[in-house]
N, C-alpha and C positions, 0 to 999 in steps of 0.2 A: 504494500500500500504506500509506503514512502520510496526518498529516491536514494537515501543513505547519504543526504547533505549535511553534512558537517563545517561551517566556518571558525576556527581557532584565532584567538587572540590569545594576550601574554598568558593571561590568569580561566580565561572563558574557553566557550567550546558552545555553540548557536548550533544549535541541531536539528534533526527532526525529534517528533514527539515519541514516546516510547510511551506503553499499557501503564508500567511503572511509575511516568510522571502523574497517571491520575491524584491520587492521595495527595503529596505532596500540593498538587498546584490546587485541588479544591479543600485544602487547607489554607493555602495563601488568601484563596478566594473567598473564604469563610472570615477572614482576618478585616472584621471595622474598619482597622487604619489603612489598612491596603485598600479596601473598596471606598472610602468613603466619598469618594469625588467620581466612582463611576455607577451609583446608584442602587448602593447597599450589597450584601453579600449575597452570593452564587450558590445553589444548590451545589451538589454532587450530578445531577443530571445536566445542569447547564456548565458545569464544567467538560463533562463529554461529550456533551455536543461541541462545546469551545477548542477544544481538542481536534473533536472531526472536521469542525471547519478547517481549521491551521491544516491539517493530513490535504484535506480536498482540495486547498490553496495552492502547497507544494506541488502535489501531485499534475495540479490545472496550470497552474503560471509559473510553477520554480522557485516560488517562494511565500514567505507566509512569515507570522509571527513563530520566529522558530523559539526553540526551547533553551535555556541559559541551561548549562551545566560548568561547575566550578571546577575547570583541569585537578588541582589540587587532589579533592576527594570524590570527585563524583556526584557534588552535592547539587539537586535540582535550586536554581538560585529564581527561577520566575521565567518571564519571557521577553523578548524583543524580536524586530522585524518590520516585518513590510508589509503592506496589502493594501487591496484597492479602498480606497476612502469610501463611505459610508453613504446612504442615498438621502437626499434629505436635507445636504448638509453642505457648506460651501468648498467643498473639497471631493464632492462627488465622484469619483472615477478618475481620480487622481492619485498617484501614490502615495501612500501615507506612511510613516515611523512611527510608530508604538513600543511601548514596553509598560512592565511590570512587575516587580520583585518581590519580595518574600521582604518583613520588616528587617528580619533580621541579616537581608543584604543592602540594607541602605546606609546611606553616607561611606562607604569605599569605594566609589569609581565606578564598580561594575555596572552601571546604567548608562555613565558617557562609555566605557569601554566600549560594551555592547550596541549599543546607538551607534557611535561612530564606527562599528568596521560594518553593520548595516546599511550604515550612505558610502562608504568604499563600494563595498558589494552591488548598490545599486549603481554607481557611477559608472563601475565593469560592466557590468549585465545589462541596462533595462536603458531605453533610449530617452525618458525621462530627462527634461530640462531643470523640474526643481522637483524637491521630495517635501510634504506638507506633514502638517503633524496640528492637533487639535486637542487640548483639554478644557476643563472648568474652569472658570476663571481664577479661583481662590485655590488652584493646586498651585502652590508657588514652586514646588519641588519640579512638579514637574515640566513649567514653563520655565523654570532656570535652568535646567537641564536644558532646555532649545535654546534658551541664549547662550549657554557658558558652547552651544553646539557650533555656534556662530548663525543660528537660526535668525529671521527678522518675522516681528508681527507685523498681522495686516487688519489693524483696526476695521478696519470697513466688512471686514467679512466674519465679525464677530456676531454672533449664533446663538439661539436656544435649542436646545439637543434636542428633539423630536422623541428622541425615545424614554425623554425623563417626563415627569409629572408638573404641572405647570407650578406645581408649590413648591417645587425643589430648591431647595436652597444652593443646587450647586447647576441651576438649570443654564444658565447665560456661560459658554461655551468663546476662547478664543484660539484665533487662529495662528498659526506658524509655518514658512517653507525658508529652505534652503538651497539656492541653484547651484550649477553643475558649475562648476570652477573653468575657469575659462583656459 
């Protein structure tokens, strides 16, 4: 079902998904502080579905939010990647950077690691002029992460997520891309 994609950086290893990352990632996904800016926590179902999409992704376009694994130990750390932007949204069918980690891989790198050999990857691979990327307004983590990326917002195309509840307190949504170096 996968293609055997592995991307290695110093400390990381972006892979595809294994049976074995379930537990772990719908752990992550059970985790408050890790959901709290993408609209509370994930069942154990919508974690495997979250999974089969990434597999389907891979399998369909080459790439997908792949899976963090920490060279060191083998330790499932969250996820990072790529994938087509979301419908609805002002990044529609444009390629997106994502990720997501486990608490207790935050604040070491591994998220710019990870991100960045992401946009390497896509600058090699995909013919994409810029790579876009989209959170909450109030994730500060994770919109400094796009600037420390060298990422620029785009006011104008800042969003209420369709797929949050209009009472959401993390519903107003802004935007980020990065182009392809000259």
């Amino acid at each position: 079902m996968t293609s055997g994609f592995a991307l290695p950086t110093a400390r990381l290893i972006l892979r595809d998904w294994r049976d074995e990352d379930l537990a772990p990632f719908a752990a992550m996904c059970g985790d408050p502080r890790v959901m709290e800016y993408l609209g509370g926590s994930s069942t154990e179902a919508d974690c495997v579905a979250g999974i089969v999409r990434q597999r389907t992704g891979q399998s369909e376009r080459g790439y997908s939010f792949w899976a963090i694994e920490r060279r060191e130990d083998g330790a499932f750390l969250g996820f990072c990647g790529l994938k087509p932007g979301m419908v609805d949204t002002p990044i529609a069918g444009k390629t997106e950077i994502g990720w997501r980690l486990h608490v207790d891989a935050w604040g070491q790198g591994y998220a710019r690691e990870a991100a960045q050999a992401s946009l390497d990857w896509a600058w090699a691979h995909l013919p994409d002029e810029a790579i876009w990327a989209i959170t909450a307004a109030g994730n500060l983590r994770s919109w400094g992460l796009m600037e420390r990326l060298g990422m620029t917002r785009h006011a104008a195309l800042d969003f209420d997520m369709p797929i949050l509840p209009a009472a959401s307190p993390h519903l107003r949504h802004i935007t980020y891309s990065i182009g392809r170096a000259a």
